[in-house]
N, C-alpha and C positions, 0 to 999 in steps of 0.2 A: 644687881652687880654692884661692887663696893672698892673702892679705890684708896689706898689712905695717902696724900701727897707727899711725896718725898721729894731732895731738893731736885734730885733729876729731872722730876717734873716743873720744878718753877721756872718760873721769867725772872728779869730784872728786879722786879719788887718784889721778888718773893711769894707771888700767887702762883696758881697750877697755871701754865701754858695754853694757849686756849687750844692749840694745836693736839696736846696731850686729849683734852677733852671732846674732843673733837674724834679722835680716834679711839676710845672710849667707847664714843655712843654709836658708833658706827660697827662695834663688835658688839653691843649691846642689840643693838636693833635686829643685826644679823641671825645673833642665838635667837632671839624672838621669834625670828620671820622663819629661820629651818623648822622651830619647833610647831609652830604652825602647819608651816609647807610639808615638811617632813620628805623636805629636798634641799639638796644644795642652794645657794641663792649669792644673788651680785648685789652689792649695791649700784642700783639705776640714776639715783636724784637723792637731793638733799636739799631741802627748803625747808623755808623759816625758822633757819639759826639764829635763836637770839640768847645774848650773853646777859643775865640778869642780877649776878653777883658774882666778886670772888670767893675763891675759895686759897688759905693760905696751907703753907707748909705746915706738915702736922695734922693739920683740916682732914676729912673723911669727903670723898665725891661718893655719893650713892646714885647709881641711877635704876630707872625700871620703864621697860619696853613694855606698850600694846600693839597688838596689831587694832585701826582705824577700821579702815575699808581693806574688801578684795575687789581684785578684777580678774582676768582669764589669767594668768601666766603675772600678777604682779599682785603685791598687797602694799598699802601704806602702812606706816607704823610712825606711832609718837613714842619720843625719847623726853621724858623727865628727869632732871640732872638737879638734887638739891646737896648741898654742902652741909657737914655736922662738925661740932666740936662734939669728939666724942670729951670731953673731958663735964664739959657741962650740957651736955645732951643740945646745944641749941641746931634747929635747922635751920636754912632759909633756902628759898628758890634760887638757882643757879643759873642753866640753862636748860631751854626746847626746843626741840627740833622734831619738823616733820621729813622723813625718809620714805621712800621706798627702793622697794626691793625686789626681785625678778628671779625667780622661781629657775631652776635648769637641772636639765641631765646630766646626772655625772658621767655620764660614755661620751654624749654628745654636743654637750655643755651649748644645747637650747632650748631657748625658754617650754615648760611645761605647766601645764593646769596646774594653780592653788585651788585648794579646796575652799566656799567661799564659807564666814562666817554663821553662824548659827544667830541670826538676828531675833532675839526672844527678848528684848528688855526694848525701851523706849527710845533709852542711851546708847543703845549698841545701834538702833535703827536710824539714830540722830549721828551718831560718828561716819556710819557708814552712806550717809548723804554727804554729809559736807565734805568725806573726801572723795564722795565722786564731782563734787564741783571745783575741787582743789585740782583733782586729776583731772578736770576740763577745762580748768585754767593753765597747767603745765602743757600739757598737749598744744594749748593755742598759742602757749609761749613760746614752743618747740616751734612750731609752723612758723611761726613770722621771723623765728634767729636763721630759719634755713629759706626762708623767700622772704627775704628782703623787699621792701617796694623801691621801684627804681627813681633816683629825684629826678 
């Protein structure tokens, strides 16, 4: 997906809005995760946004979505966000984020089976580990914000 920044999109100094960006990758992710799922999908979580450069007016955002890991009814997906002068072709790294995203019925808009990955490479068996420990690090994040220990 390819974005060219206009000023609507800047802040104060003249870079894209992180906020713009931000909603960007979250349509980005989406298209990823239905074409996968080959269902409707929500966004559920959104971790490890980091800002790694601007990007100014004028500037190109390009980003591109993988689906990581699956599980029953949800997949992770990485968003790679780098910024281009199309004028002199330069890139650099921008931002990444790790999302996921949750599969549903369009009648009954709840969650249903993703299909899970085709793990045939080494790298797709190594993505789809490390986000089942991501997703078992979210999960225990989830439990301790909703049981709190008591002082």
């Amino acid at each position: 997906m390819t974005e060219h920044v206009l000023p609507g999109h800047a802040n104060a100094l003249g870079t894209v809005f992180g906020g713009s960006i931000m909603s960007w990758i979250d349509v980005c992710g989406a298209i990823c995760a239905q074409r996968h799922a080959q269902k409707l999908v929500v966004t559920a979580f959104v971790d490890d946004l980091v800002f790694e450069g601007p990007v100014r007016v004028g500037e190109v955002v390009k980003l591109q979505a993988r689906v990581n890991a699956t599980f029953r009814t949800s997949m992770e997906l990485e968003v790679i966000v780098e910024g281009e002068n199309p004028i002199s072709g330069k890139v650099w790294p921008c931002v990444r984020a790790m999302l996921t995203f949750v599969a549903i019925d369009e009648t009954t808009r709840k969650p249903v089976p993703v299909p899970p990955l085709l793990l045939d490479t080494d790298d797709l068996r190594r993505r789809q580990k490390l986000g089942e420990e991501r997703r078992a690090h979210r999960l225990e994040r989830a439990h301790r914000l909703e049981h709190p220990k008591s002082q």
